[in-house]
N, C-alpha and C positions, 0 to 999 in steps of 0.2 A: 358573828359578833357576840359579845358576852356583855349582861347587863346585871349579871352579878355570879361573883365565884364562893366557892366551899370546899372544903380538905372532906372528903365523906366516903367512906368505904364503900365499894362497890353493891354490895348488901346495900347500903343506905340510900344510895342514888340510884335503886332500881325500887324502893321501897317509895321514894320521895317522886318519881316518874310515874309508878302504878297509881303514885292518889292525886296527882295534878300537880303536885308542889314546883316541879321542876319538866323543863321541856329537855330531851334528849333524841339528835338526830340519829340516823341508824348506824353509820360505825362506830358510836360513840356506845349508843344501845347493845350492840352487838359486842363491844370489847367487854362494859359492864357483867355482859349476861355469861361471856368466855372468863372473867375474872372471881368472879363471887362463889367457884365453889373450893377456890384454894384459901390455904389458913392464912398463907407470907408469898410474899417476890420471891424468894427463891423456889417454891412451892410450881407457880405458874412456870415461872423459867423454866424449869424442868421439863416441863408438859411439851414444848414447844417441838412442833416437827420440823422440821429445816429440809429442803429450800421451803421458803414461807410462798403460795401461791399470790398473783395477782388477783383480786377479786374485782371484777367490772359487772355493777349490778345491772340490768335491763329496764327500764321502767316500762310499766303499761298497766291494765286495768285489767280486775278480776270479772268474773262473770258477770258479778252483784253490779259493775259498773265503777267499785272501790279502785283507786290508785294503789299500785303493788311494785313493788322493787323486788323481781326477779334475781335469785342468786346462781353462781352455777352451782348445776344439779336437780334445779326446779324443772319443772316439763312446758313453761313457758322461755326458758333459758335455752339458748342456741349450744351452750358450754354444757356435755352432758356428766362430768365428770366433778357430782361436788365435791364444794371446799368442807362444809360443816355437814357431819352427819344429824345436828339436832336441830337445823335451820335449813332452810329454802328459797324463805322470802321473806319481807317484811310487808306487810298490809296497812294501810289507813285503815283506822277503827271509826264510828258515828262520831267519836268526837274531835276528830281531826290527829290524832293521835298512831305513830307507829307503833305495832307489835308484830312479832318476831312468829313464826310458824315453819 
């Protein structure tokens, strides 16, 4: 559910995520962090590799005891064939906060 919206370039809403201003779930995190380093739409389009895989994340707990959203490719993942080469999983950080690894 949304309790408030903004037009903010990908740059912006990963900038306004890293300082608390705004919450962002993980595919939402994850399209930001695949969008921010083209200039335009047609830039990203480009990029795009077709067939687009299914991503089904795993949840479970890291060592530390942290909650982690397993990707395939991760080595808690049953899928051993990842989707992102610069991503794995995403982690709960101390402040209840996803990041990406």
């Amino acid at each position: 559910e949304a309790v408030a919206s903004a037009w903010l370039t990908p740059a912006a809403a990963l900038d306004a995520y890293a300082r608390g201003s705004i919450v962002l779930a993980p595919p939402t995190l994850a399209t930001l962090e695949d969008l921010a380093p083209f200039a335009t739409f047609h830039d990203a389009v480009r990029s795009v590799k077709r067939p687009l895989r299914p991503i089904c994340p795993r949840i479970t707990t890291a060592d530390d005891g942290a909650m982690l959203l397993a990707l395939p490719g991760d080595a808690l993942h049953d899928e051993r064939a990842a989707v992102f080469a610069h991503r794995t999983r995403f982690v709960v950080d101390d402040r209840g906060r996803f990041r990406s690894s």
